[in-house]
C-alpha angles and dihedrals in degrees: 000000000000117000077240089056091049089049090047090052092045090043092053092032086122101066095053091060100057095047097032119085092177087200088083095054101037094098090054093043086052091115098044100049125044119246086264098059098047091046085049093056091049095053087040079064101043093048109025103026125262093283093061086048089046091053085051097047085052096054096049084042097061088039088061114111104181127117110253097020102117084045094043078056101059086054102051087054091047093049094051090048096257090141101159103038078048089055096036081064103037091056100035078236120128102165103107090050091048094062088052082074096086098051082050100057096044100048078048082062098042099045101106092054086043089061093044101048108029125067107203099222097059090062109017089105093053091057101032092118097062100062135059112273088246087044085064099044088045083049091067088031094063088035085064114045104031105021127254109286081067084046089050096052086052098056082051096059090042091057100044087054091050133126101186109116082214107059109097086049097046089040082059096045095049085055105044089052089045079053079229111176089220079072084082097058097037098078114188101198102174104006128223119293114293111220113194106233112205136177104299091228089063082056089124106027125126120243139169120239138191129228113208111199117168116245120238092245098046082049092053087051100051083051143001094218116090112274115233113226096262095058142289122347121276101243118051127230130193108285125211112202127224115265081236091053089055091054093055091050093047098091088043093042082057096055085258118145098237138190102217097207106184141134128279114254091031097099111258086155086066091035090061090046088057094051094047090054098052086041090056096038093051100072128088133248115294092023126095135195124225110206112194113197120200127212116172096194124060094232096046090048082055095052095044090040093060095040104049082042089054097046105036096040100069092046080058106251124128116243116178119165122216116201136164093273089051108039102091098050092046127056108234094204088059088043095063100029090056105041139067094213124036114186109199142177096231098230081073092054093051095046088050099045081052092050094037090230069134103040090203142344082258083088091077127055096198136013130197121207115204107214098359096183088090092062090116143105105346103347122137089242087046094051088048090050094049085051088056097050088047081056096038091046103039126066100276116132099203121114126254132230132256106259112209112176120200118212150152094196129026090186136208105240116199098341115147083192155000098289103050087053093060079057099043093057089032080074094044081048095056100039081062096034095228121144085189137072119191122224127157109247112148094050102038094137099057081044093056096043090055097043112039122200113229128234114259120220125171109197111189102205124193124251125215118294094212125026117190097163091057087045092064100045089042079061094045091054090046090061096043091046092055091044084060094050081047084068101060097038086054094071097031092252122161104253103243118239097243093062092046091066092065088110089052096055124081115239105230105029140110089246089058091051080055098051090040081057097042083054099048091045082047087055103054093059101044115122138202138170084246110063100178080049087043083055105058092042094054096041088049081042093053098035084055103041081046090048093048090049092053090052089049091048083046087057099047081057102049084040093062100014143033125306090230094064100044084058091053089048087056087036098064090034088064094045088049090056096042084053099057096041126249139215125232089286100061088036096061081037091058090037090058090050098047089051083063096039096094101056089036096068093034088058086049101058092042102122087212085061089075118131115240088211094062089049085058097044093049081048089061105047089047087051095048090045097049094053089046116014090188097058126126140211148210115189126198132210145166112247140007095256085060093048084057103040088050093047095057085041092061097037090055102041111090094218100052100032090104097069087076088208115218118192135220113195126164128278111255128072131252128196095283108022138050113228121243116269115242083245085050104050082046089053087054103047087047102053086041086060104039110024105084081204100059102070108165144042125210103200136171119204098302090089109052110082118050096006107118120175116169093202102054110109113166120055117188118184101204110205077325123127132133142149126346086262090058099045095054094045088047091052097042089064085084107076106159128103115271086021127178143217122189128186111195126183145130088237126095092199100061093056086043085061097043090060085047089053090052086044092055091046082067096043094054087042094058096041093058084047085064096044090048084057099053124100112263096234090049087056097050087051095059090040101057093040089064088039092062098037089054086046091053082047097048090046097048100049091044104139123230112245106267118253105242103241104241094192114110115256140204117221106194132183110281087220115045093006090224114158124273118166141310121256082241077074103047120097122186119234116216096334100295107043121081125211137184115223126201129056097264091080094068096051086061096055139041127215143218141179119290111248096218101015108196139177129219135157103347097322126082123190116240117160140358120243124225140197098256094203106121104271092357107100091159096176100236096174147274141317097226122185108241110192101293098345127081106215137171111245109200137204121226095211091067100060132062107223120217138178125262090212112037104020101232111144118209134189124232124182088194151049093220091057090057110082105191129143097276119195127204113237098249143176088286092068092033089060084048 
């Protein structure tokens, strides 16, 4: 342990007081403390409380010299269940524990009327984890021999002591299910942090979010007092909409289903508030109305959540929110039958609609769909809706509900003109069975001075003339790609026709990148007689294809950055290998490159190696700030590695250092980088809005739908351009007045598209202008007649339920193919998580420790699991704790399947495409 490590333990020595009962560690700390000490600690409990033992734990602790100790620590707490004063320590990072200390002064307050009211049995499993597994157990000890007022003092004790991020919420959900009057006292404002759960085999998978980060105007019409950066402000005022914001809410103010098309940054959070209240006021005495809000997007669900919450619930009516981080601990049928408001991510809905927990959409008497745009093909809002329009066509004589759908951009698809985008938006129309869409026409000028357009600017920038650095890993990648068609030539195969159209492919481009991932897919599934031989073919086959895409991800950088920091992507690339251990192949692979190395970085620090682009864009940024010193600036690129490499850039140039650049990236992890956390994200939005010295945001894709700052007001796409979505979203990030939007690149083409893109906004605008000016009965009509041909279709196409395949399977390693279990092995979790049962499995893979080991619903997350096959490491999932049991919980990406019986081996990227026999893990693996 480092002299730094012992003061930061002695600097936050105080919060691990107040979390830590020693008692609970003491068994795990037995080698590091004598028999005394640990017999000390234990009387300090029994006759001073666990805070006084925990003071004198801390002080033997810091007094300890031997080697491992502070290590041997973090396990111990780990081990006993303590995860987030674990992470709290392991990070040097205390601030999820530190807003805890309002809950815990308030439940200190409460306390008396706590005794009196709760009794601890009837929600001790609701908030079971949320304790240590021996609090519990002290909990019902206590129950039982001295009552429940005595039980209920405990549990006090226990939570205030807890570490668990989710207690106050939980705390709040256990007694409103309980119906518990203390509900009532114990006010949950902002809730504990939400974390998405998703499938574990999707642990490493990249994904976009969305960070939804309410936009100054939309702030000031929710509220005429000032907004503080996290939101709205805590205590609401009367609140006197925008005559704009009227217009839009007219058709849905009538009982129309209506398409709400207005800019971002104009309200249409408030707009939709406005449109719930007069829907549940509407109706008479005796009746009630049930309003269903859909997010897509977690952050977005947490931010509607509050506001409608804040809103409705001083009116009196009852809003609650179910998610995906949410759904196992809350009932969803309760959910729905006991509030006015339910806001909802939609895959909920649409689990719950397949498994009747809601019996029909009749249930509901408006629904609200957050960026509707996206009702189309498989998406959650298009599977609700299809659910509508069965009940709307079929015999049922139960009422539907109001459809109101919130966007920015309709968009146009793929129209080549203004008729196939009526067309185009009739469909959207249909799937949300609107014959309305929504514009503000009569108040265009209050509109315009509360959302201003940015200028547009594209800006075509000259690339290098000459490229040595590209020349020598284009070499590089000659020589690895013919190493790979060695291969083939090596055992007499057929070249397949995928690999023989390497010369046809670019180095450096996104379409290379699609032919290195079609390889790699063709090679997992590549079989020989031999199948040791078949395993070092397909591992060669899968190191070459992963070396060439990290030199085609080197030269997109070089292409848009610095040299320099290309090389450093490579660079670290290469350490990372060295570290894990390589065979023969990755050995003569890293030789290559070392030979290289020195060139490499001689050609990188040549001043004449600068890229042109970078002197333009750092021209342009000169030019904007000293117009406007207090600009600020969100840039967007195209991938993570660029984000990093621009960043550096900045930081290091003289004349841009003062930008102080922060980045916002998404949340999952690729091969060389770790995403950004949601907190994180969160961390970064708010200093960029507050903070006058960050004046800029780099920022990938992640950004440009849902992120609203007022004061941005310079937007550069860098080398970034996309659909006319996209455009308008991107665009939009830039809210203050005199705004600006660049797009800077080498290529001619992108700037060719972005005009196309302008063209087809216009497009889109005019052709709502005719639908607007169509008779109402002639758009229903329209309307109707899709609606029932995409419903013959539907119904046509409807797919017979699979038969599950009841012949055993391998699944073997995509990368070595080396053997991992059989599906007769494989057990499901809860409906969504796979195991693997009997002792064989652990002798085919090897562990270590999580990295960020985490708990939610009744899983935590404890270890990785490797291919343990020498040099292979193919990550195959995680060892997860499940209640009492420690299992292995697999992901099907990472295996090739074949059959027992033929032979033929198949890909699945998930779990639900595989129909296999799957068997629940039952009572039968549990007595084991």
């Amino acid at each position: 342990m480092t002299a730094e490590q012992r003061r930061n333990l002695h600097a936050f020595g105080h919060y691990v007081r107040r979390t830590l009962d020693p008692t609970y560690i003491l068994s795990y700390m037995a080698p590091w403390f004598s028999e005394d000490q640990l017999q000390y600690i234990q009387a300090e409990k029994n006759n001073k409380g666990a805070m006084e033992a925990a003071s004198l734990f801390l002080r033997f602790l810091l007094e300890l010299q031997e080697e491992g100790w502070f290590r041997g620590f973090l396990d111990a707490l780990h081990q006993a269940g303590y995860s987030g004063l674990y992470e709290a320590i392991e990070n040097w990072d205390f601030q999820k524990i530190e807003e805890l200390e309002d809950y815990r002064l308030l439940l200190m307050r409460l306390q008396p009327e706590f005794k009196i009211r709760i009794n601890p049995k009837d929600i001790l499993p609701e908030i079971s984890e949320c304790l240590i597994s021996q609090e519990y157990e002290e909990i019902l000890q206590v129950c039982s021999n001295k009552g429940s007022m005595a039980g209920a003092e405990k549990m006090v004790e226990c939570l205030l002591r807890s570490d668990k991020g989710n207690w106050p919420k939980a705390l709040k959900l256990a007694l409103e299910k309980e119906e518990s009057k203390f509900s009532e006292l114990w006010i949950v404002e902002k809730g504990a942090e939400d974390v998405e759960i998703k499938e574990s085999e999707d642990d490493e998978v990249e994904t976009d979010v969305q960070i939804f980060y309410k936009e100054e105007p939309e702030c000031q019409n929710l509220s005429q007092n000032s907004c503080s950066p996290s939101g709205m402000s805590q205590t609401y005022s009367p609140m006197k909409p925008r005559n704009y914001q009227l217009e839009l809410t007219l058709p849905a103010k009538e009982g129309k289903n209506a398409i709400i098309c207005a800019p971002t940054g104009c309200g249409k959070t408030f707009v939709s508030l406005l449109i719930c209240e007069h829907h549940l006021k509407k109706f008479p005495e005796g009746q009630k109305g049930k309003v269903v809000f859909f997010a897509i997007q977690l952050p977005v669900y947490e931010q509607q959540k509050s506001v409608f919450s804040q809103y409705f619930e001083r009116l009196g009516y009852k809003v609650a929110g179910i998610s995906g981080a949410t759904s196992e601990n809350v009932s969803v049928e309760q959910t729905v039958e006991n509030n006015d408001i339910i806001i909802l991510t939609p895959q909920i809905l649409v689990n719950s609609l397949k498994d009747g927990t809601v019996p029909s959409l009749s249930v509901f008497t408006l629904m609200i769909f957050d960026e509707c745009h996206n009702t189309s093909k498989n998406h959650p809002y298009n599977m609700i809706m299809f659910n509508y329009l069965d009940q709307k066509f079929g015999r049922s004589s139960d009422p539907l509900p109001q459809v109101i759908g919130l966007t920015a951009s309709v968009g146009v698809g793929d129209a080549k003109n203004t008729n196939e985008t009526i067309e185009y938006i009739c469909k959207l129309c249909a799937s949300l069975d609107t014959s309305v869409i929504a514009t503000v026409k009569e108040n265009v000028e209050e509109l315009e001075e509360i959302v201003y357009k940015p200028q547009k600017v594209f800006r075509k920038v000259e690339s290098r003339t000459t490229d040595r650095f590209k020349c020598i890993i284009s070499q590089l990648m000659w020589e690895t790609e013919s190493l790979a068609k060695s291969v083939f030539d090596e055992i007499g195969t057929i070249i397949p026709e995928k690999l023989s159209q390497i010369q046809n492919r670019d180095f450096g481009t996104q379409k290379y990148e699609q032919w290195i991932v079609a390889v790699q897919k063709m090679c997992m599934v590549f079989q020989m007689p031999d199948k040791d031989e078949e395993s070092r073919i397909c591992k060669a086959l899968f190191l070459y294809t992963s070396h060439l895409r990290k030199y085609n991800d080197a030269l997109i950088i070089n292409e848009h950055a610095r040299m320099k920091d290309a090389l450093y992507y490579l660079k670290e690339f290469y350490n990372n290998v060295r570290a894990a251990g390589f065979d023969a192949t990755e050995q003569h692979l890293t030789q290559r490159f070392e030979e290289k190395l020195q060139e490499l970085e001689s050609v990188s620090m040549d001043p004449r190696s600068e890229n042109p682009k970078l002197k333009d864009l750092c021209f342009i940024l000169q030019e904007e700030y000293h117009l406007n010193p207090e600009s600020r600036t969100i840039l967007f690129v195209k991938t993570r590695a660029l984000v990093d490499a621009l960043k550096k850039w900045i930081e290091e140039n003289s004349k841009l250092s003062f930008l102080k650049p922060g980045i916002l990236t998404g949340r999952c992890k690729t091969d060389q980088n770790l995403g950004m956390t949601l907190p994180a994200q969160k961390c970064v939005l708010d200093a960029f809005r507050a903070n006058g010295d960050n004046k800029m945001l780099i920022a990938t894709s992640v950004a440009d739908e849902g992120l609203d700052i007022a004061h941005c007001n310079l937007v550069i796409l860098y080398e970034y351009v996309g659909s006319v979505i996209k455009m308008i979203q991107t665009r939009g990030r830039g809210r203050a007045r005199g705004s600006k939007c660049f797009l800077v690149t080498s290529n001619a083409d992108v700037i060719e598209k972005e005009k196309i893109n302008i063209c087809k906004e216009k497009m889109m605008n005019d052709s709502i202008l005719r639908l607007q000016s169509w008779d109402e009965a002639v758009f229903k009509e329209k309307v109707c007649k899709i609606q029932s041909h995409e419903k013959f279709i539907r119904d046509s196409q409807e797919k017979v339920k699979p038969v599950p395949d009841k012949k055993n399977k391998k699944l073997l390693c995509k990368k070595c193919k080396a053997f991992a279990c059989y599906t007769a092995d494989i057990r499901v979790v809860e409906e969504c998580h796979y195991t693997v049962v009997g002792d064989a499995f652990r002798t085919c893979c090897i562990t270590k420790l999580h990295p960020k080991p985490k708990s939610f619903g009744n899983f935590e997350k404890t270890a990785k699991i490797f291919c343990a096959r020498q040099n292979c490491n193919q990550d195959w999932g995680i060892y997860m704790k499940y209640k009492a049991f420690e299992i292995p919980v697999i992901k099907i990406e990472s295996f090739v399947v074949e059959d027992v019986a033929t032979g033929a081996q198949k890909l699945y990227a998930k779990w639900r495409d595989f129909h296999f026999e799957k068997m629940p893990f039952g009572p039968a693996e549990m007595s084991k």
